[in-house]
N, CA, C and O atoms as CSV, one atom per row, in Angstrom:
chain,resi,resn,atom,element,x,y,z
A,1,UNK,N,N,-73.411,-26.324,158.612
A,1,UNK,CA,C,-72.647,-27.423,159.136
A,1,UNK,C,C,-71.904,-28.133,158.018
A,1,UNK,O,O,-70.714,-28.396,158.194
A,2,UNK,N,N,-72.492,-28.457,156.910
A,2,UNK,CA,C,-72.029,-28.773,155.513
A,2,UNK,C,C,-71.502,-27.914,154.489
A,2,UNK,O,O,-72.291,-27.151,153.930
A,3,UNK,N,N,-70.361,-27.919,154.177
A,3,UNK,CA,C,-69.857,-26.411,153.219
A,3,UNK,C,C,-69.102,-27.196,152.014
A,3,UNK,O,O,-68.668,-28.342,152.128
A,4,UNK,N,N,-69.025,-26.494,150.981
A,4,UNK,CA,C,-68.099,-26.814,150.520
A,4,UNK,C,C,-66.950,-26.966,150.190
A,4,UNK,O,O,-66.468,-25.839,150.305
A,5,UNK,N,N,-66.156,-27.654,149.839
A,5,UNK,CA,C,-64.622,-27.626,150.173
A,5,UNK,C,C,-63.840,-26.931,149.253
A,5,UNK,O,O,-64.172,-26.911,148.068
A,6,UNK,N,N,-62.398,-26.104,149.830
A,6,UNK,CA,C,-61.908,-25.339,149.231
A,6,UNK,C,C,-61.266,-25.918,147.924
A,6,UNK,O,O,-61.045,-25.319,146.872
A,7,UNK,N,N,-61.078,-26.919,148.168
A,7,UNK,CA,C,-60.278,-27.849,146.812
A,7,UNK,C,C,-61.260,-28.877,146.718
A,7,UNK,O,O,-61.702,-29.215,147.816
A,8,UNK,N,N,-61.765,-29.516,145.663
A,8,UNK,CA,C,-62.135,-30.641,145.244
A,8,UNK,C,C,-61.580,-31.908,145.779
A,8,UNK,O,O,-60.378,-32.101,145.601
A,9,UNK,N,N,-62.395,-32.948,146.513
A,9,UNK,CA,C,-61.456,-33.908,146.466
A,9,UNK,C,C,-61.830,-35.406,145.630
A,9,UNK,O,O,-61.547,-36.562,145.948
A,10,UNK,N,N,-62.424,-34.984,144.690
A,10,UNK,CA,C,-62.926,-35.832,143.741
A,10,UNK,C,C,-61.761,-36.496,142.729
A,10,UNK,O,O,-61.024,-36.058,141.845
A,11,UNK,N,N,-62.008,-37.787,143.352
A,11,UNK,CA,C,-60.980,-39.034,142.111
A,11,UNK,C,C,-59.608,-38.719,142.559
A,11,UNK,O,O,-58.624,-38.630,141.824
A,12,UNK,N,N,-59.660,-38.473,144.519
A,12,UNK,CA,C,-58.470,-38.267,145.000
A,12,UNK,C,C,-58.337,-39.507,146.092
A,12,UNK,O,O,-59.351,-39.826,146.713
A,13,UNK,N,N,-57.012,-40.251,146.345
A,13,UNK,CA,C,-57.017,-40.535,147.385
A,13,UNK,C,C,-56.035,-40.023,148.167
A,13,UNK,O,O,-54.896,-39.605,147.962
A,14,UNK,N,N,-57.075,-40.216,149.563
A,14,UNK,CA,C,-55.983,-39.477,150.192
A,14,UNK,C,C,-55.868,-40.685,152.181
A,14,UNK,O,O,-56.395,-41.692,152.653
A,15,UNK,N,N,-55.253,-40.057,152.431
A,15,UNK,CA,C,-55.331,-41.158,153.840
A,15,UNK,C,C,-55.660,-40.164,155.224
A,15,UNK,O,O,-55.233,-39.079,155.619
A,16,UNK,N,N,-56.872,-41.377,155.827
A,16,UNK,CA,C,-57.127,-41.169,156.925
A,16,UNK,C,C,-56.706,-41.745,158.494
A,16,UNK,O,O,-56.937,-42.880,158.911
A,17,UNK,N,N,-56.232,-40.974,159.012
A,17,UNK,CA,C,-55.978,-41.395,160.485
A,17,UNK,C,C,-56.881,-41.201,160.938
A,17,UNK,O,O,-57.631,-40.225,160.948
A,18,UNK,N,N,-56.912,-42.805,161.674
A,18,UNK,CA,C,-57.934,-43.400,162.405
A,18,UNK,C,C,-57.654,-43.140,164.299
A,18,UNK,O,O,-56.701,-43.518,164.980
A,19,UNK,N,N,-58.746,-42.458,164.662
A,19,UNK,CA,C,-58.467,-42.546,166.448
A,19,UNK,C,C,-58.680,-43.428,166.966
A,19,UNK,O,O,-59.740,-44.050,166.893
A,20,UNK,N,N,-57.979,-43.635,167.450
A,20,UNK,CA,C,-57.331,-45.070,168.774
A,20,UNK,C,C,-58.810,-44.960,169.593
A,20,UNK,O,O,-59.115,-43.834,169.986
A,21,UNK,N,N,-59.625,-45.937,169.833
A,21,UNK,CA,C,-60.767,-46.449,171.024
A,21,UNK,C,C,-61.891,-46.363,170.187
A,21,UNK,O,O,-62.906,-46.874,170.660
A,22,UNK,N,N,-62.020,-45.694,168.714
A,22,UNK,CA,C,-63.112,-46.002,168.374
A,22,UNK,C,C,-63.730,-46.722,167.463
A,22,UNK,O,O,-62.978,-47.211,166.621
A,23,UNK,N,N,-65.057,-46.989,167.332
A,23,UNK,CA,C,-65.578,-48.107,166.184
A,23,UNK,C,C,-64.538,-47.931,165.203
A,23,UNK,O,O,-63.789,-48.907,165.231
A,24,UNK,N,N,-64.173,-47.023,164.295
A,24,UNK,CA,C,-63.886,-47.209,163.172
A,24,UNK,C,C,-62.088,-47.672,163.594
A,24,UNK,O,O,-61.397,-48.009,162.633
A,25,UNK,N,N,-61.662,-47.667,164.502
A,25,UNK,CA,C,-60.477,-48.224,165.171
A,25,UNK,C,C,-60.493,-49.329,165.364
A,25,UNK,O,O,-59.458,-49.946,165.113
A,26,UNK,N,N,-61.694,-50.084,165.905
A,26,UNK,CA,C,-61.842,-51.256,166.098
A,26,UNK,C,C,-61.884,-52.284,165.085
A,26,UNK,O,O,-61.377,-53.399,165.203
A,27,UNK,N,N,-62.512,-51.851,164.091
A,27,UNK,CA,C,-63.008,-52.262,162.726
A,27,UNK,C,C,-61.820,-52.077,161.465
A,27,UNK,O,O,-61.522,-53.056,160.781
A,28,UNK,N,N,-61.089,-50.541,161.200
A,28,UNK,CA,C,-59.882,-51.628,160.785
A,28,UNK,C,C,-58.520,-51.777,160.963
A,28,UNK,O,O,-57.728,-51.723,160.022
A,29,UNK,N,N,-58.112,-52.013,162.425
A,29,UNK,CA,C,-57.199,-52.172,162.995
A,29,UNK,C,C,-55.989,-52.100,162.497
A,29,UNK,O,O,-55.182,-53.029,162.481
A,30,UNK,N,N,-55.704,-50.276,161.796
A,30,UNK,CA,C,-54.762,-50.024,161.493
A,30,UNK,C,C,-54.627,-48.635,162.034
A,30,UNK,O,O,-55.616,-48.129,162.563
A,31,UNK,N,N,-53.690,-48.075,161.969
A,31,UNK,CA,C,-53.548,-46.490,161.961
A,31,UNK,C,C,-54.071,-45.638,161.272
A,31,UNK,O,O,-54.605,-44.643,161.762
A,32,UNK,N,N,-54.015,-45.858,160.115
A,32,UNK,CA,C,-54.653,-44.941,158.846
A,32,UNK,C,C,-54.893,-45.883,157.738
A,32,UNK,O,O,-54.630,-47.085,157.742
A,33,UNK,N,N,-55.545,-45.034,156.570
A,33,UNK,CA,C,-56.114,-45.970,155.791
A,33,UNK,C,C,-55.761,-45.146,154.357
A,33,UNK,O,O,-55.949,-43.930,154.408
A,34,UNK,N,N,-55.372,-45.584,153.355
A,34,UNK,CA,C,-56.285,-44.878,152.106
A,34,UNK,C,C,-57.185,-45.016,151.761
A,34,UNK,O,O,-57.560,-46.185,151.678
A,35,UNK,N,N,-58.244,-43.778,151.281
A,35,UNK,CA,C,-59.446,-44.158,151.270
A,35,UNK,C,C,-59.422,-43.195,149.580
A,35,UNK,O,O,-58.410,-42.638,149.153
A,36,UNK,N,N,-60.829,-43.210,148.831
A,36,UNK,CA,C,-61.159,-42.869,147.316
A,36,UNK,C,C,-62.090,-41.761,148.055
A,36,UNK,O,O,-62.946,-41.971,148.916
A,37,UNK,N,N,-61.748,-40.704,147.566
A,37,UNK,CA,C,-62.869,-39.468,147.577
A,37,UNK,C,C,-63.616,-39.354,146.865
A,37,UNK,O,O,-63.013,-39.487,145.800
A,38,UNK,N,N,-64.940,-39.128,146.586
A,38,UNK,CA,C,-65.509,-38.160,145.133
A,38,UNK,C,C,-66.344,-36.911,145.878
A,38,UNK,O,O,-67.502,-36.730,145.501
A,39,UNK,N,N,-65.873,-36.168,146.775
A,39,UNK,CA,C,-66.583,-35.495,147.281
A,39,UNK,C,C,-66.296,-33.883,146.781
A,39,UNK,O,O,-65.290,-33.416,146.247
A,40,UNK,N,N,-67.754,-33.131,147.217
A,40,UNK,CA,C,-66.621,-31.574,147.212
A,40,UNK,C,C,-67.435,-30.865,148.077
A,40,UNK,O,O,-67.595,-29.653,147.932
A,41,UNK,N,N,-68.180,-31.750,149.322
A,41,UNK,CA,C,-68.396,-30.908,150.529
A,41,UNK,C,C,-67.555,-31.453,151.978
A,41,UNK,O,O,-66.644,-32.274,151.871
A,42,UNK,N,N,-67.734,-31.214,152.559
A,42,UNK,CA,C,-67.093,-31.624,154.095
A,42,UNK,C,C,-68.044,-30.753,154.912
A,42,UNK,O,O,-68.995,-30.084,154.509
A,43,UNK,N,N,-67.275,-31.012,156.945
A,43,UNK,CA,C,-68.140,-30.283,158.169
A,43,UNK,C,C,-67.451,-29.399,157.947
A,43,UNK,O,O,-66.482,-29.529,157.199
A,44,UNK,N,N,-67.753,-28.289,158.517
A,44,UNK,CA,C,-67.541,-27.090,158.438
A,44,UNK,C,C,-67.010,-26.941,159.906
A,44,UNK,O,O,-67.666,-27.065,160.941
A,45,UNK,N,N,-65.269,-26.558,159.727
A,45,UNK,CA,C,-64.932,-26.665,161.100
A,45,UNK,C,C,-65.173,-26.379,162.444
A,45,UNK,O,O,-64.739,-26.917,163.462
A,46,UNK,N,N,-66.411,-24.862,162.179
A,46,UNK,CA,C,-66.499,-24.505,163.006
A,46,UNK,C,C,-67.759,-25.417,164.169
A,46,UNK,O,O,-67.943,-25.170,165.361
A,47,UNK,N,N,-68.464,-26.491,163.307
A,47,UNK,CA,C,-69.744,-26.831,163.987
A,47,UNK,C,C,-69.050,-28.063,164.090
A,47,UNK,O,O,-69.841,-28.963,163.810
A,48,UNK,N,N,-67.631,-28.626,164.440
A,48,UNK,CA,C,-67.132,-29.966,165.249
A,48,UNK,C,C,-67.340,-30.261,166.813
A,48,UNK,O,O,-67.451,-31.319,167.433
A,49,UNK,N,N,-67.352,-28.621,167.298
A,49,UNK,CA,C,-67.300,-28.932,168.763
A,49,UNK,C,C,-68.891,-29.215,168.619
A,49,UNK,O,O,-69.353,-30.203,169.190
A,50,UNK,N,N,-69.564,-28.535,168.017
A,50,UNK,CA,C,-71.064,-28.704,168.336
A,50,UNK,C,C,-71.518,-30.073,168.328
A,50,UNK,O,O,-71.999,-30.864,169.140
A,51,UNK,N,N,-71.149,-30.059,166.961
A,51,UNK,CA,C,-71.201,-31.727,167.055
A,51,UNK,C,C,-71.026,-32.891,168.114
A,51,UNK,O,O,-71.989,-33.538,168.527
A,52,UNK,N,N,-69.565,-33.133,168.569
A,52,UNK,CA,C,-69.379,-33.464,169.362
A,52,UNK,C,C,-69.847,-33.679,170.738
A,52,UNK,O,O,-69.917,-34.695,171.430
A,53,UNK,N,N,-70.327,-31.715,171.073
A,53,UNK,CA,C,-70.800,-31.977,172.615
A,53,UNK,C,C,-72.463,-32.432,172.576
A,53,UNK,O,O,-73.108,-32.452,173.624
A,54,UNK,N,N,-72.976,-32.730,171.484
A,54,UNK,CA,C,-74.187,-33.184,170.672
A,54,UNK,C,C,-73.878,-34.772,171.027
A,54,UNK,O,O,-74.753,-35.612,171.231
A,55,UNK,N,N,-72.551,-34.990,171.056
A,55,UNK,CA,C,-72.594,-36.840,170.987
A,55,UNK,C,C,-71.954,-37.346,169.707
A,55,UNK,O,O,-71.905,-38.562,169.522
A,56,UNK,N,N,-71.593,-36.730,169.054
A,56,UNK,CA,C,-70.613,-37.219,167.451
A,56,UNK,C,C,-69.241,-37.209,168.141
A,56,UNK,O,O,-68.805,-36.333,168.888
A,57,UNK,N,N,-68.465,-38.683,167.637
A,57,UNK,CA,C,-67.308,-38.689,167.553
A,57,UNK,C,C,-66.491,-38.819,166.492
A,57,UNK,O,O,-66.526,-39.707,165.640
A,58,UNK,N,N,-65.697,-37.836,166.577
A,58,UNK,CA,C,-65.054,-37.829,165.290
A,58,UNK,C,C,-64.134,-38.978,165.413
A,58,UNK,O,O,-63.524,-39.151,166.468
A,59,UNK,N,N,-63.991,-39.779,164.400
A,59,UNK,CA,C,-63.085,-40.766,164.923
A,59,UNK,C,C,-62.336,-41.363,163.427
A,59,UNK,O,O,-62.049,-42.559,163.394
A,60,UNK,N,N,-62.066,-40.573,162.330
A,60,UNK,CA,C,-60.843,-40.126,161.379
A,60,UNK,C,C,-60.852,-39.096,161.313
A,60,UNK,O,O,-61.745,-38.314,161.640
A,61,UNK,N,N,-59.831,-38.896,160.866
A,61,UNK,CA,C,-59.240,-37.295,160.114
A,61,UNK,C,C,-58.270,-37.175,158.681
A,61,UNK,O,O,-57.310,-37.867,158.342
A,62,UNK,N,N,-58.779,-36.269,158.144
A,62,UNK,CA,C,-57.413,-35.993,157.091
A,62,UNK,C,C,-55.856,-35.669,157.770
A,62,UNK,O,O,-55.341,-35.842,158.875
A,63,UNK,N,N,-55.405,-35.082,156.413
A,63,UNK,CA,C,-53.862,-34.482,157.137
A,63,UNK,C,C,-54.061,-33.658,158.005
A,63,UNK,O,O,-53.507,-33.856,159.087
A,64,UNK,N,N,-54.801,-32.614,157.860
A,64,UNK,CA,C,-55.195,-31.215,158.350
A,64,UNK,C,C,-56.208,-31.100,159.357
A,64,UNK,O,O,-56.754,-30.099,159.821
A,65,UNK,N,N,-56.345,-32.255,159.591
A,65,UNK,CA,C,-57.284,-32.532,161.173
A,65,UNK,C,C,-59.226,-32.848,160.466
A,65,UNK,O,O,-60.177,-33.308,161.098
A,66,UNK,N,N,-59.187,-32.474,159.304
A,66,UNK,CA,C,-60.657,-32.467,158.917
A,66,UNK,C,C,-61.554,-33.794,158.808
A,66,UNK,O,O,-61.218,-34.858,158.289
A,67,UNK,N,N,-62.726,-33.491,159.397
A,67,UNK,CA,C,-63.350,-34.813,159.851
A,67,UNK,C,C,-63.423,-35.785,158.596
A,67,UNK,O,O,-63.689,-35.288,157.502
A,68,UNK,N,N,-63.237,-36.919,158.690
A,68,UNK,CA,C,-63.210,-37.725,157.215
A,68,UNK,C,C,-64.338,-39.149,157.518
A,68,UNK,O,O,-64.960,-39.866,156.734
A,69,UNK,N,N,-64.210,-39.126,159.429
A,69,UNK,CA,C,-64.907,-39.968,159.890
A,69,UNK,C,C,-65.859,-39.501,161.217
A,69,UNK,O,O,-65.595,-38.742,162.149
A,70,UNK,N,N,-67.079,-40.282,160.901
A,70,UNK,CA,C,-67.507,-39.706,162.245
A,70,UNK,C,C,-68.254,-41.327,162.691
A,70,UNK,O,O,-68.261,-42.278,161.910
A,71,UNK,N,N,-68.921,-41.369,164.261
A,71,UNK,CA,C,-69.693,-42.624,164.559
A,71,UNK,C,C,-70.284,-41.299,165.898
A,71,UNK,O,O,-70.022,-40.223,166.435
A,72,UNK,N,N,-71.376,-42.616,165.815
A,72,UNK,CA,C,-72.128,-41.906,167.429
A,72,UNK,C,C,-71.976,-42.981,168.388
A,72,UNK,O,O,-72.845,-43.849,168.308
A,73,UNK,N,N,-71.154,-43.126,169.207
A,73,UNK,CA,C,-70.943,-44.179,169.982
A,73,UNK,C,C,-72.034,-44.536,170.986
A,73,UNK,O,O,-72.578,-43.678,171.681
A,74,UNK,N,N,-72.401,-46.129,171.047
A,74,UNK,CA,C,-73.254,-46.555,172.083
A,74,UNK,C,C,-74.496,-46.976,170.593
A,74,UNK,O,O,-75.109,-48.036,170.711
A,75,UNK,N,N,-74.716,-46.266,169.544
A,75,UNK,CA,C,-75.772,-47.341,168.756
A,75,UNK,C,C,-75.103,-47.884,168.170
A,75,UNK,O,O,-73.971,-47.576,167.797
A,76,UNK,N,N,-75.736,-48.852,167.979
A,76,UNK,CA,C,-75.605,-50.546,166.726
A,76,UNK,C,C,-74.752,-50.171,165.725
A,76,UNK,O,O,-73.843,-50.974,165.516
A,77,UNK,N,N,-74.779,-48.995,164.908
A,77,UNK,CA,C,-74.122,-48.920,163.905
A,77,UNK,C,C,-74.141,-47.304,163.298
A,77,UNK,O,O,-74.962,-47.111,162.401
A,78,UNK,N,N,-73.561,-46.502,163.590
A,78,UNK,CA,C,-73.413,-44.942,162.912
A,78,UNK,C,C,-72.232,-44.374,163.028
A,78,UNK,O,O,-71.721,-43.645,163.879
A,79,UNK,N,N,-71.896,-44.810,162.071
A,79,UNK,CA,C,-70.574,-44.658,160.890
A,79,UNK,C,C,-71.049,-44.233,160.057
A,79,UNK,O,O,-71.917,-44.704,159.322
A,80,UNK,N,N,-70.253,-42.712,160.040
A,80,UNK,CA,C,-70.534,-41.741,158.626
A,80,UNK,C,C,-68.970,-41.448,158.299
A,80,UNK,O,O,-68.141,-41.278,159.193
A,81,UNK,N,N,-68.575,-41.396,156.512
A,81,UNK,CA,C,-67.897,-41.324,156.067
A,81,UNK,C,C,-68.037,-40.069,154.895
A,81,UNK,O,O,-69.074,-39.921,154.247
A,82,UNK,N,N,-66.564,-38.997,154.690
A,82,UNK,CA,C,-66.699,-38.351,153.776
A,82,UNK,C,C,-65.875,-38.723,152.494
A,82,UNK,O,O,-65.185,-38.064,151.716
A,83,UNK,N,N,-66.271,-40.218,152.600
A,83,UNK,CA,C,-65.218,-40.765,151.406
A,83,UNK,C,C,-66.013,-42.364,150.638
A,83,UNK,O,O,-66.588,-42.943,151.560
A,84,UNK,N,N,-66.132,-42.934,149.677
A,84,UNK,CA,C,-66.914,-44.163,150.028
A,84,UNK,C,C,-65.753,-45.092,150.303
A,84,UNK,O,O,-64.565,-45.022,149.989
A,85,UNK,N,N,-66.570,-46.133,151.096
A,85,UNK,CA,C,-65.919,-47.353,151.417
A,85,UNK,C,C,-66.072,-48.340,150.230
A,85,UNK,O,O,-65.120,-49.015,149.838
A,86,UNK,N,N,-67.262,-48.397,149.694
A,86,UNK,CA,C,-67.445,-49.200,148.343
A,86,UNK,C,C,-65.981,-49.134,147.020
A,86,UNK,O,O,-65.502,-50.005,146.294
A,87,UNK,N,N,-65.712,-47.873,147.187
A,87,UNK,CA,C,-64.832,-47.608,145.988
A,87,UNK,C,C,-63.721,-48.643,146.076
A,87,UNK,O,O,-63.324,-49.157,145.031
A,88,UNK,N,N,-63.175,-48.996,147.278
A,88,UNK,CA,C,-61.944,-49.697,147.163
A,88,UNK,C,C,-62.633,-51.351,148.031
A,88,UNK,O,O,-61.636,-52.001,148.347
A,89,UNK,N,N,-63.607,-51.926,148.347
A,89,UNK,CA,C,-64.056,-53.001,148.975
A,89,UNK,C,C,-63.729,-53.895,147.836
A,89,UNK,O,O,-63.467,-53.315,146.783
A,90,UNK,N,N,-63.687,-55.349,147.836
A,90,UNK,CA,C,-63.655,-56.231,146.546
A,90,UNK,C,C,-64.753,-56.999,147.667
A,90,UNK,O,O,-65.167,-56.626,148.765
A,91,UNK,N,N,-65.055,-58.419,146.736
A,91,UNK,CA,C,-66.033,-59.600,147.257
A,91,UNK,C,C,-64.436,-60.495,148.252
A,91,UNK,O,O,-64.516,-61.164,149.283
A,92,UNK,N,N,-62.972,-60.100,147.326
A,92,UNK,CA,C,-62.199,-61.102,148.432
A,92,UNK,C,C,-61.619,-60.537,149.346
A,92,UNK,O,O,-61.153,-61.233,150.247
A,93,UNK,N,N,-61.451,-58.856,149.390
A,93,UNK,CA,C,-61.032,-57.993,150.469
A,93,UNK,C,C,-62.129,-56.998,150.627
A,93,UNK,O,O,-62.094,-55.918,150.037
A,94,UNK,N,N,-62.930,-57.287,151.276
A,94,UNK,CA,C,-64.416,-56.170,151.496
A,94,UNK,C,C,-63.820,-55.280,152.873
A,94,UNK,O,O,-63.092,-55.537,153.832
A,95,UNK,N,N,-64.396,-54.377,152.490
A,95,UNK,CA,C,-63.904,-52.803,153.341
A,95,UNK,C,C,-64.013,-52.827,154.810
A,95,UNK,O,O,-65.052,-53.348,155.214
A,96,UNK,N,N,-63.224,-52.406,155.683
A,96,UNK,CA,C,-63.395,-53.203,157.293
A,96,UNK,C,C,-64.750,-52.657,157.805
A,96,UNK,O,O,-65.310,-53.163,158.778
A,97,UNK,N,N,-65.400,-51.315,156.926
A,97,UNK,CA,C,-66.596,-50.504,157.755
A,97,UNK,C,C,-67.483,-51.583,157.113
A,97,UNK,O,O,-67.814,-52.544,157.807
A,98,UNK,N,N,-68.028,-51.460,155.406
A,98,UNK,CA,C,-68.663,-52.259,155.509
A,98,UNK,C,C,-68.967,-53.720,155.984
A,98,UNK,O,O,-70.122,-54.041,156.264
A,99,UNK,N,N,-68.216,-54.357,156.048
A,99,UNK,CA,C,-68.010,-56.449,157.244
A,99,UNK,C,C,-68.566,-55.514,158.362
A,99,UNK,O,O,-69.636,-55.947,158.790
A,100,UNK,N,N,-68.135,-54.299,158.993
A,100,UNK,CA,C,-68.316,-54.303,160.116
A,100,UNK,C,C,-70.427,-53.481,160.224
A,100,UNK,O,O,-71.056,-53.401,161.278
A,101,UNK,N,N,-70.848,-53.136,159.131
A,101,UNK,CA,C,-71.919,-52.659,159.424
A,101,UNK,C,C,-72.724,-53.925,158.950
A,101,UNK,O,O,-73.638,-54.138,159.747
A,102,UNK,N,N,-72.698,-54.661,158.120
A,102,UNK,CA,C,-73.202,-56.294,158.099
A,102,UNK,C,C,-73.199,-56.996,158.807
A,102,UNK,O,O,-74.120,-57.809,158.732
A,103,UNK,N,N,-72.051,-57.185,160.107
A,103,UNK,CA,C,-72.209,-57.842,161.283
A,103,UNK,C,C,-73.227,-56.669,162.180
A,103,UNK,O,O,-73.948,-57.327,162.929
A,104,UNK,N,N,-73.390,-55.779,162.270
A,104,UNK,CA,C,-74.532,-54.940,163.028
A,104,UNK,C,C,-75.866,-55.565,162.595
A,104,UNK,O,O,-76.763,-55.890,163.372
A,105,UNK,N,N,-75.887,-55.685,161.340
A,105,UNK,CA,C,-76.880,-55.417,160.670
A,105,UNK,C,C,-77.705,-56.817,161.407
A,105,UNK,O,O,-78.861,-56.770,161.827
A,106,UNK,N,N,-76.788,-58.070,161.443
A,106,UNK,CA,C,-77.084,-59.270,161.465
A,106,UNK,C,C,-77.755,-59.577,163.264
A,106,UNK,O,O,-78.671,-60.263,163.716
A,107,UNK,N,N,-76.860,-58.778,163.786
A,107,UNK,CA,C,-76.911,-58.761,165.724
A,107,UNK,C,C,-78.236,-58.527,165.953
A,107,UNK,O,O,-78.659,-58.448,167.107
């Protein structure tokens, strides 16, 4: 389900489109985002549907459709990212996932 990626995307940014209706849509109410990579695995395309009909929503993508975001809709808080949110958050502009998993946290 986890593979590694054909290119590195370490100390890259790159931007994610965000799908319209979900948490991570809600949270940061834009279209897409740039986000900081240091990764060099990703899903492995073929286990998305699995995923999915499992209950994962993919809800970013890279250019190339590859999952960058996922949530499980209906719990409190599961938001998974293949990028960190920390890298670009400050204390006076903090990252819309993290505000938004601190208000979970707090509910």
């Amino acid at each position: 389900m986890i593979t590694a990626l054909s290119c590195s995307l370490v100390g890259q940014r790159r931007t994610v489109t965000i799908r319209p209706g979900s948490r991570a849509a809600d949270l940061y109410r834009v279209p897409s985002a740039d986000e900081n990579f240091y990764c060099n695995y990703g899903i492995e395309p073929g286990w998305v549907s699995r995923l999915e009909a499992g209950g994962l929503s993919v809800s970013g993508v890279g250019d190339g459709g590859e999952v960058r975001i996922a949530e499980l809709p209906g719990h409190p808080f599961y938001v998974t990212t293949l990028f960190l949110p920390q890298a670009r958050s400050t204390p006076s502009a903090p990252h819309p996932l993290l505000v938004g998993f601190a208000n979970a946290a707090r509910a």
